[in-house]
Structures are given as C-alpha cells and as structure tokens.
C-alpha positions in Angstrom: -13.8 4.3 30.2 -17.6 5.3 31.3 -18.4 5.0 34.8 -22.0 3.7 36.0 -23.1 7.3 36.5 -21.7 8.2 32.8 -23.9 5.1 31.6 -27.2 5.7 34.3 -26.8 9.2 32.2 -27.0 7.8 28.9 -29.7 5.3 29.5 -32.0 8.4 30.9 -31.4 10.2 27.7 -32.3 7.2 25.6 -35.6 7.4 27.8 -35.8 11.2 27.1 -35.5 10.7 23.2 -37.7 7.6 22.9 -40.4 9.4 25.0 -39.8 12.2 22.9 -40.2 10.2 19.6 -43.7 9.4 20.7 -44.9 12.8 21.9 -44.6 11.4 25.9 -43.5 12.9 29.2 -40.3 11.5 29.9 -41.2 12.0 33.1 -43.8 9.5 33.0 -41.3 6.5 32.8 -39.3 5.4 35.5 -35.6 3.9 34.9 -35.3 1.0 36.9 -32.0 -0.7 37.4 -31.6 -4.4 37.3 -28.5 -4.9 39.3 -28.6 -8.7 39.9 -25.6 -10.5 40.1 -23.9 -7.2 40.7 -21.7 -6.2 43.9 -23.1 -3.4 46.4 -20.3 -1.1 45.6 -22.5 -0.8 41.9 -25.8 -0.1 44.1 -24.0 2.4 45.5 -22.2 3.9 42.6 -25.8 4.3 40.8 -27.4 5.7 43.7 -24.9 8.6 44.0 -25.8 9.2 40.2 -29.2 9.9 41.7 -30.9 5.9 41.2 -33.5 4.9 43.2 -35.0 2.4 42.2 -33.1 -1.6 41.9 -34.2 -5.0 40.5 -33.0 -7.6 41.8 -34.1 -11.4 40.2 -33.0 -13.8 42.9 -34.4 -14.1 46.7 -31.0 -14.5 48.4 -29.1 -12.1 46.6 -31.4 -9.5 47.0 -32.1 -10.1 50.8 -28.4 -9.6 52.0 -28.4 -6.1 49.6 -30.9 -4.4 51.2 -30.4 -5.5 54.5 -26.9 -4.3 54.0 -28.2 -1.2 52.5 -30.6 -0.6 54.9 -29.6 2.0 57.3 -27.5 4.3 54.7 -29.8 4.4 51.5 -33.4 3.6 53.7 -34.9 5.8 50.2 -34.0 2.7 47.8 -37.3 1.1 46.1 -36.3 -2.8 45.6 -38.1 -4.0 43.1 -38.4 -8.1 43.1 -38.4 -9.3 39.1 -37.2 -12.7 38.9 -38.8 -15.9 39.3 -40.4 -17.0 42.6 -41.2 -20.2 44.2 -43.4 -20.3 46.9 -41.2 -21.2 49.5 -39.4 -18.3 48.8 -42.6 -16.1 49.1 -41.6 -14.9 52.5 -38.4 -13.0 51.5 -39.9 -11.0 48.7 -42.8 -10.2 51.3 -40.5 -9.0 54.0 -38.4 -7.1 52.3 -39.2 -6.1 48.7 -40.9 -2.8 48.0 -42.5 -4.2 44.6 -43.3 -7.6 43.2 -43.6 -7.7 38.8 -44.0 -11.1 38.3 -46.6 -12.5 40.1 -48.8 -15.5 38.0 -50.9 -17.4 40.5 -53.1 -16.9 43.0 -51.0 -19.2 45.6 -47.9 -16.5 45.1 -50.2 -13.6 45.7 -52.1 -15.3 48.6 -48.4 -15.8 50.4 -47.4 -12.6 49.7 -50.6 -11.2 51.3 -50.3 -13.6 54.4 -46.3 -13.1 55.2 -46.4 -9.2 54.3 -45.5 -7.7 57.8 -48.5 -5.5 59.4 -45.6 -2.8 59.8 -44.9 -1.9 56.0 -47.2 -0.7 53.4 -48.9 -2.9 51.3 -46.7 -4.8 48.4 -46.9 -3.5 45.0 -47.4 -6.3 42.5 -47.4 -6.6 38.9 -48.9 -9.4 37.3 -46.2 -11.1 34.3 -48.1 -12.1 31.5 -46.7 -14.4 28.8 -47.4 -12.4 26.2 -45.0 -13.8 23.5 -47.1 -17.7 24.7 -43.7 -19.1 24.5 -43.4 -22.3 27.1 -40.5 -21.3 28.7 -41.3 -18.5 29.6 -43.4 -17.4 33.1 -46.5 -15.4 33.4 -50.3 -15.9 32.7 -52.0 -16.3 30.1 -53.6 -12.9 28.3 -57.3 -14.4 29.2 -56.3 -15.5 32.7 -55.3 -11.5 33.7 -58.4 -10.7 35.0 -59.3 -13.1 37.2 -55.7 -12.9 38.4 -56.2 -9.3 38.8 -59.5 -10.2 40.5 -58.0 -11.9 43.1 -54.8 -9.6 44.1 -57.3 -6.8 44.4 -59.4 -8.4 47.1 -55.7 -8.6 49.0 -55.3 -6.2 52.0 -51.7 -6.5 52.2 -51.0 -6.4 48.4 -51.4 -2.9 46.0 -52.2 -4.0 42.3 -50.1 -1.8 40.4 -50.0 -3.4 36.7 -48.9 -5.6 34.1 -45.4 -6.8 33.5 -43.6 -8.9 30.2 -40.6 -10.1 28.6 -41.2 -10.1 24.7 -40.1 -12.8 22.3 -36.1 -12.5 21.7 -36.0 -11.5 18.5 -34.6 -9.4 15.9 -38.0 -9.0 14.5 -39.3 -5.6 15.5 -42.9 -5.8 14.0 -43.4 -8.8 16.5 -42.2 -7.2 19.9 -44.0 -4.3 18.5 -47.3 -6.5 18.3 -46.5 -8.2 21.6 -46.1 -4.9 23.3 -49.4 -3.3 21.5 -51.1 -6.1 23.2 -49.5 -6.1 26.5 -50.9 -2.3 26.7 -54.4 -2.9 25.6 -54.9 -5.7 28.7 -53.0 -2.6 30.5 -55.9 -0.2 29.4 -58.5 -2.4 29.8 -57.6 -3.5 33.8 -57.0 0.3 34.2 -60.5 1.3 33.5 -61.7 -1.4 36.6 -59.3 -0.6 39.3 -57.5 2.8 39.9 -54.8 1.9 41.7 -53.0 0.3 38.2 -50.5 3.0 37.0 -46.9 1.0 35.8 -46.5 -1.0 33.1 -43.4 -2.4 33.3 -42.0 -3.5 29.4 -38.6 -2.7 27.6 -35.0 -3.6 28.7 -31.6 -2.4 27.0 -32.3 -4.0 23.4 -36.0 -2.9 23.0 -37.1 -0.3 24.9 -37.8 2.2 22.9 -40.5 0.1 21.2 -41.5 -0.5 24.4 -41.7 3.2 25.5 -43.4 3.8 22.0 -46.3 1.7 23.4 -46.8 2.6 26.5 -44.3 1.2 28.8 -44.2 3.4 32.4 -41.2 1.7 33.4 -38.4 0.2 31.6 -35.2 -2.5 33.4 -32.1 -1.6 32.6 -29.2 -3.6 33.6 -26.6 -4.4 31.4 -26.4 -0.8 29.9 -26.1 1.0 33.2 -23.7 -2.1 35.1 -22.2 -3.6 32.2 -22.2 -7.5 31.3 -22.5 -10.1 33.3 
C-alpha cells in the first residue's frame, strides 16, 4: 500500500519527467496539493514528505485547518482555489496566503478592503474560463485585462497570474489548445506588470499537457491523498 509521502514522490517525478519532456526546469513548477475534503492527519502526513504548499476549495474547511495548523507548521502556504462568494470574502482575506480564482472586481475589492494591515499583501490569480463552458467560473479571455487592471491598482492584493480548469475531456488536442491559449494571455499580462510569475493549469489527468505549455504550478489532489 503507498503512503501519501510514496505518492507526493511520484507526483514530483511525473513533474520532473513532464518538465523534462519539454526541455523545462523542474524546478520552475511548483506541486501544490489540493487537500480538500481531507482530514489534518493527511496535511500533516504530506508536510513531513517535505509539502508546503495546500489547496483548499471551501471557506470553512479551510479556516479550521490552518488555524489548527497554525502554531506547529506556521511555513504552510494555503492556497484558496474553490469558488467564492462575497460574503465569504473575509475568510479567504484573513487567512489565505493565495487567492486563484478571483473573476470580478467586487471579489478583489473585498479582498483588498478585509486583508488585515498585519500580513503581506494577497496573491491572486485571476480564473479565466478558458474552455467558455457556462458552468464553469472565471472571466472571459477579453475581460483579463481590465480585470488585471483593476487588482493591480490594489494595495493589499499582489497580482500573481492566470488560473484554469480545461474542458473535461478525453480530447487532448483541445486541452492542448485551451492551455496554448491560457499561456499566451499569460505572456501577454506578463510583459505589463512584473509582479505575474505563476500560472496555475494541470491537475492529476492532464498535467503534463499542462506543464508542456507552460504551467508554473500544477493541483494535485487525488494522486497524492487518494479519492474522495
């Protein structure tokens, strides 16, 4: 039976291979753990296999794990990458390290106003719906930049980059076009403000397409903490 360190293991290498395949630095993408839904003892488990960094996709959930985790593991980067509504702003602004899927302007201004004056700015990633599906959240591609626009002008919020969830598909040559596009809004926002460094693309069933095209930092949760 493989443990949660045996699998963190494993996922790194697929990181190091995929990065390889493309003539990248593994180095330059970061493994970061979705561990929703899962119990602290997991959190734990993965940080003794050296994990830093956690997603977390719901408010509550993640608000009693790091104030749990608080005083023992004070080096964990939570990472907030679920849906938010805007009465929920104030959580995520408290206590999250990062923010990927920020898509209006009312989010971001919350985020801004309820970020304590004691903690370094939030980073934020805008989602963008990149695969236009309706059920899906995020921006429009031709709405990024004035999103971006207006997160920069934010004192208490650090634009980082661009976040997506592809199409579910077994077609490869669509994810890959999805993904191509996701990185050329990526490149473009990067040559206007320097602070963008992390686009975050690629989970367990398609990240190595998304490391191929230029994915910095790829969620991983069921291959490192099993199903749910």
């Amino acid at each position: 039976m493989t443990t949660i360190a045996d699998r963190i293991s494993i996922a790194q290498s697929r990181i190091n291979q995929a990065a390889q395949n493309c003539s990248r630095l593994p180095s330059d993408i970061s493994l970061l753990a979705v561990s929703k839904t899962k119990p602290i003892n997991d959190i734990i488990a993965a940080y003794d296999a050296g994990q830093r960094q956690f997603g977390e996709n719901y408010v509550q959930e993640g608000e009693t794990k790091i104030t749990t985790l608080a005083t023992d593991y004070p080096d964990i980067e939570w990472h907030f990458i679920g849906p938010l509504q805007s009465n929920k702003t104030r959580i995520v602004a408290e206590h999250f390290d990062w923010m990927h899927t920020v898509s209006r302007d009312k989010i971001a201004q919350r985020l801004n106003d309820q970020r304590p004056n004691n903690k370094k700015p939030l980073n934020v990633c805008i989602q963008v719906n990149i695969s236009q599906e309706d059920s899906k959240s995020g921006v429009d591609a031709n709405q990024v930049a004035m999103l971006a626009l207006t997160i920069n002008q934010l004192p208490n919020l650090r634009l980082r980059g661009l976040m997506a969830i592809p199409t579910a598909t077994a077609d490869t040559q669509l994810q890959q076009q999805e993904f191509a596009n996701l990185k050329t809004l990526f490149d473009q926002l990067q040559q206007q403000y320097p602070s963008i460094d992390t686009l975050s693309m690629g989970m367990s069933g398609d990240m190595d397409i998304a490391i191929a095209n230029g994915s910095t930092m790829v969620r991983i949760g069921s291959a490192i903490f099993g199903e749910r």
